[in-house]
Structure formats: C-alpha cells, structure tokens
C-alpha atoms as an extended CHARMM CRD file, in Angstrom:
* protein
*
       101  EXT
         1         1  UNK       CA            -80.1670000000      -42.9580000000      -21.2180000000  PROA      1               0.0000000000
         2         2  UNK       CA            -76.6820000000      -43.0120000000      -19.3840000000  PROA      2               0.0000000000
         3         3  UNK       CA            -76.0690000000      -39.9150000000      -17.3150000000  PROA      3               0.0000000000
         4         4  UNK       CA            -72.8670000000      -39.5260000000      -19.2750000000  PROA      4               0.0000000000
         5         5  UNK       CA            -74.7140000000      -39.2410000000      -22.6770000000  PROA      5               0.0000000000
         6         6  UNK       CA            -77.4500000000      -36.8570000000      -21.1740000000  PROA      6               0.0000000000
         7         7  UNK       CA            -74.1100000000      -34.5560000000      -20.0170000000  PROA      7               0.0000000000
         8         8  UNK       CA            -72.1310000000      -35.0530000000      -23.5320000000  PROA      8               0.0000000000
         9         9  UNK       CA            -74.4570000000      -32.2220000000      -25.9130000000  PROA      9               0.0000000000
        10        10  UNK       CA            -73.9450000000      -30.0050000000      -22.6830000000  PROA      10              0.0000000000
        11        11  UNK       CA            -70.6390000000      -30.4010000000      -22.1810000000  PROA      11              0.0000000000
        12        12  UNK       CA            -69.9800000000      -29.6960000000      -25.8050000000  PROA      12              0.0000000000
        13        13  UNK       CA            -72.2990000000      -26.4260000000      -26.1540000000  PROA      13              0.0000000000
        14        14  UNK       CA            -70.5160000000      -25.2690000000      -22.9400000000  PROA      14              0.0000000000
        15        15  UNK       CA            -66.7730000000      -25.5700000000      -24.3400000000  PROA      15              0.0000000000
        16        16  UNK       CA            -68.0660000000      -23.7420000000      -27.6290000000  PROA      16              0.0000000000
        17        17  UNK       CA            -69.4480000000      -20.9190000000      -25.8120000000  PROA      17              0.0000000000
        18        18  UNK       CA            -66.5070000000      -20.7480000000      -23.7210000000  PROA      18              0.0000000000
        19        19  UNK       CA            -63.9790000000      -21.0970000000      -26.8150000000  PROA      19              0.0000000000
        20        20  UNK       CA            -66.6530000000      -17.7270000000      -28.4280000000  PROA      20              0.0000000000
        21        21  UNK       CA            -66.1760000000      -16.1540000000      -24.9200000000  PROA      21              0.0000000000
        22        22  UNK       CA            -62.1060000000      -16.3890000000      -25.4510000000  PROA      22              0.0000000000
        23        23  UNK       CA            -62.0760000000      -15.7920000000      -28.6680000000  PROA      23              0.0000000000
        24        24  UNK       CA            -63.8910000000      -12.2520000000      -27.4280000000  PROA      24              0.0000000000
        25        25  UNK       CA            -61.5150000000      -12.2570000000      -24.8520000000  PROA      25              0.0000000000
        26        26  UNK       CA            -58.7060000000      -12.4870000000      -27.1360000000  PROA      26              0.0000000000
        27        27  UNK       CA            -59.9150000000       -9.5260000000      -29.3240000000  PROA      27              0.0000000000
        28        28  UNK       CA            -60.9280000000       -7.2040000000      -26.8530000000  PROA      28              0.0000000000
        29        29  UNK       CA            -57.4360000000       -7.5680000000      -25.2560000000  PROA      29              0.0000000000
        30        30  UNK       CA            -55.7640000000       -7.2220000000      -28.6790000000  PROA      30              0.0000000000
        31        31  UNK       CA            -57.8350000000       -4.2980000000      -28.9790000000  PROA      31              0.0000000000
        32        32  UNK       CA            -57.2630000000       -2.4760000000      -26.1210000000  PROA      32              0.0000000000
        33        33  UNK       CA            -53.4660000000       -3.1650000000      -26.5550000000  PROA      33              0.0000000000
        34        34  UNK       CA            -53.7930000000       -1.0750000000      -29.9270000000  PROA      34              0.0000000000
        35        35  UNK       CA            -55.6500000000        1.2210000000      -28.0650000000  PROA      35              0.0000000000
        36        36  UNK       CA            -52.5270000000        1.6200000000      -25.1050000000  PROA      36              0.0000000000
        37        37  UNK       CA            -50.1820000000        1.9060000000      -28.0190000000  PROA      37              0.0000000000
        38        38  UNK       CA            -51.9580000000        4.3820000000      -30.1380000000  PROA      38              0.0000000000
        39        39  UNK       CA            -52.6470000000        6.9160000000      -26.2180000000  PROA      39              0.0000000000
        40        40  UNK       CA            -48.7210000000        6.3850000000      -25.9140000000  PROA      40              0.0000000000
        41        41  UNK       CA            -48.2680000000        7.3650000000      -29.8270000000  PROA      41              0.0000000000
        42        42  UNK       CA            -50.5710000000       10.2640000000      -28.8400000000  PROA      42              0.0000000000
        43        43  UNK       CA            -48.7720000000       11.2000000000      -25.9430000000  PROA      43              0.0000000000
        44        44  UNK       CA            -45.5720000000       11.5330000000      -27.3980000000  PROA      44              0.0000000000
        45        45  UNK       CA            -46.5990000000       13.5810000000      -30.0830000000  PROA      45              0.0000000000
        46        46  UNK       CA            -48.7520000000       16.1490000000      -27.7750000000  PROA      46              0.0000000000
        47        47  UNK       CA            -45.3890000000       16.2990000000      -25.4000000000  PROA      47              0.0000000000
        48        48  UNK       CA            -43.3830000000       17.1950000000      -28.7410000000  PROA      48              0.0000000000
        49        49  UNK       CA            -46.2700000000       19.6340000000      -29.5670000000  PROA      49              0.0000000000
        50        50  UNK       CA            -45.4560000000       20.8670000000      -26.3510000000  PROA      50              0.0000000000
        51        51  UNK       CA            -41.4670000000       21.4400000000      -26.7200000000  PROA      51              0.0000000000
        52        52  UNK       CA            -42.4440000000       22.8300000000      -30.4280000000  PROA      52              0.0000000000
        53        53  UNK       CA            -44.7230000000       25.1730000000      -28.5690000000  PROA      53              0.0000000000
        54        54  UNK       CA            -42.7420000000       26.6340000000      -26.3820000000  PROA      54              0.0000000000
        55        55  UNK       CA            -39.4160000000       27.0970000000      -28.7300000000  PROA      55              0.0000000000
        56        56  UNK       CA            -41.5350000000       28.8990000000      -30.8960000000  PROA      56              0.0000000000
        57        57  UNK       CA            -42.4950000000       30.9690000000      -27.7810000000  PROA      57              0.0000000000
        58        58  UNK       CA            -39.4820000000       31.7350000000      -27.4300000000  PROA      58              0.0000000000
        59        59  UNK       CA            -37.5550000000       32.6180000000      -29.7960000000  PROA      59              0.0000000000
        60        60  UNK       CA            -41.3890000000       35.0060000000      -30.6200000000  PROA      60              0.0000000000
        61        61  UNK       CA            -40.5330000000       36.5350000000      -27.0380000000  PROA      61              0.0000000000
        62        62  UNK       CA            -37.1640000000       37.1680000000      -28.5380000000  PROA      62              0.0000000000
        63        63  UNK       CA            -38.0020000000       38.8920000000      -31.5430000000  PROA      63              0.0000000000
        64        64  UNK       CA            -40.3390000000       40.8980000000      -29.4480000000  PROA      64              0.0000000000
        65        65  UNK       CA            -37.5300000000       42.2070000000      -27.0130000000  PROA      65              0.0000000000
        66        66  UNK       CA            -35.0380000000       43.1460000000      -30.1420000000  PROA      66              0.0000000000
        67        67  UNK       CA            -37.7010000000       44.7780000000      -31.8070000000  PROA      67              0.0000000000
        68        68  UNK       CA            -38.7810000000       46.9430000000      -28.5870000000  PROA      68              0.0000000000
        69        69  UNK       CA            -35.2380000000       47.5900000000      -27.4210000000  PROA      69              0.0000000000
        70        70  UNK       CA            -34.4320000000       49.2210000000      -31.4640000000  PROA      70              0.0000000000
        71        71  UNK       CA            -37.6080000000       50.9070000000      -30.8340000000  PROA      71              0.0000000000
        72        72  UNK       CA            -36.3260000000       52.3990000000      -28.0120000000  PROA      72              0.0000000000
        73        73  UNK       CA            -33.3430000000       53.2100000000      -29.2710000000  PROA      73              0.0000000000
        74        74  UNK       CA            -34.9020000000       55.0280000000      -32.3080000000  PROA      74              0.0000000000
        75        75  UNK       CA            -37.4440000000       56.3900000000      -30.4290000000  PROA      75              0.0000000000
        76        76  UNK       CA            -34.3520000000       58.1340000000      -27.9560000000  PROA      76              0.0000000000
        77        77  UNK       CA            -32.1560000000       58.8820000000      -31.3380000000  PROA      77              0.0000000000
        78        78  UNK       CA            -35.1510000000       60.9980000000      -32.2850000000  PROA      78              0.0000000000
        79        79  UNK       CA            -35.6510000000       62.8830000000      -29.1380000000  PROA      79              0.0000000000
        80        80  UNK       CA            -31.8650000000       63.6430000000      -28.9060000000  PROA      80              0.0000000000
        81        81  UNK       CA            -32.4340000000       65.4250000000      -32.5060000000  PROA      81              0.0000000000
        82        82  UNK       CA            -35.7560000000       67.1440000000      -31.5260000000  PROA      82              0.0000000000
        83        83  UNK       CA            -34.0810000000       68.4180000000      -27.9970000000  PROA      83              0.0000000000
        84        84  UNK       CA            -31.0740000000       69.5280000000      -29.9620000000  PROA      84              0.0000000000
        85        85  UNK       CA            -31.7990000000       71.1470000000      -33.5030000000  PROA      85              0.0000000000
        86        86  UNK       CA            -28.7750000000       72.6230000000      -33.6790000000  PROA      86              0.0000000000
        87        87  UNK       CA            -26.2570000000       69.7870000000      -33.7040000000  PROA      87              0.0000000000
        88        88  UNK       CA            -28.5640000000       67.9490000000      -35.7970000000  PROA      88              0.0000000000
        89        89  UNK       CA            -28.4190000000       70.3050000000      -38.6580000000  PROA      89              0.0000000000
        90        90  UNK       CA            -24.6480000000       70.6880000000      -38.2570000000  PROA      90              0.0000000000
        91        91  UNK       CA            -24.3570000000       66.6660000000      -38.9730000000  PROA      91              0.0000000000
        92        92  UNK       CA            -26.6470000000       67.0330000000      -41.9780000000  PROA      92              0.0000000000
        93        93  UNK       CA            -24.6020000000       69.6010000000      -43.6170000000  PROA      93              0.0000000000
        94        94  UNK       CA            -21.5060000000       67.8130000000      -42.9720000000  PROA      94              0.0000000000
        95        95  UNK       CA            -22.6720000000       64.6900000000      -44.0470000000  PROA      95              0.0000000000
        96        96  UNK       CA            -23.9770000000       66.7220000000      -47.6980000000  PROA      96              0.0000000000
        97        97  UNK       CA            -20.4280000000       67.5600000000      -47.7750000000  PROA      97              0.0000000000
        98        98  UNK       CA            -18.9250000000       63.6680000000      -48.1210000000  PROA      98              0.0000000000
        99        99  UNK       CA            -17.8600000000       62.6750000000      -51.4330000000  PROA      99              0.0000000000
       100       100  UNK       CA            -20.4350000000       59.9140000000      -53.1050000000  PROA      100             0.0000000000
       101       101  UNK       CA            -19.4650000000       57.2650000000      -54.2340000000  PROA      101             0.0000000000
C-alpha cells in the first residue's frame, strides 16, 4: 500500500470529527449567546423591579407622613377641647343654632 492511501481513511475520520467538534462549537456558542441575551433581558427587568420598588416606597412613605401629621393634628384638636371645656361647649351650642339646610 502507498503511504498516501494508508493516510486517506484517517484523514477523512479526522475532518468528520473535527466538522462534529464545530458543529458543537457552533451550538454551544449559539447557546451561550441566548444565554447573554436572556441575563441582559433579566437584568433589565430586575433594575425596573428596582425603580418600581422604590416609587412604591415612596409614595407608601408619603401616605405614612400625611396620615401621621392629620393624626397629630386630630390628636392636638382633641386636647385643645379636653384642656378647654368651656369654649368647646360654647361652639357646640352655636353651631345647634345654624339654620340646616
């Protein structure tokens, strides 16, 4: 046998194993690209998650502050009658007094 014929059968299982390993190659690397985009896709929702987050934070915090501060407010209106009876009672009776409506 010629040394060229011995090499052929080689030479031909090697390029078929080395078009299988690119054709792995190929897929893993489209694979992993799919991968990259889906972590960005990810990563843009969480950081929206994020802004969501802390608007609703927020505008809670906000709520919470108007809600103490009429608290307050009440909570003074209702000492002011209790320190002064009195003046109290002289605004209920004039206020029986309006006409209705």
């Amino acid at each position: 046998l010629a040394p060229s014929a011995k090499w052929a059968p080689e030479t031909a299982a090697m390029h078929a194993i080395d078009y299988e390993m690119s054709a792995r190659l190929d897929a893993e690397t489209r694979r992993s690209e799919e991968y990259r985009f889906q972590c960005e896709q990810l990563k843009a929702e969480i950081q929206h998650l994020r802004q969501q987050f802390e608007l609703n934070l927020q505008d809670k915090e906000r709520i919470y502050q108007n809600r103490e501060r009429v608290c307050l407010w009440r909570l003074r209106s209702i000492k002011k009658i209790a320190l002064n009876p009195p003046e109290f009672s002289q605004k209920c009776q004039f206020e029986s007094h309006l006409p209705t409506d």
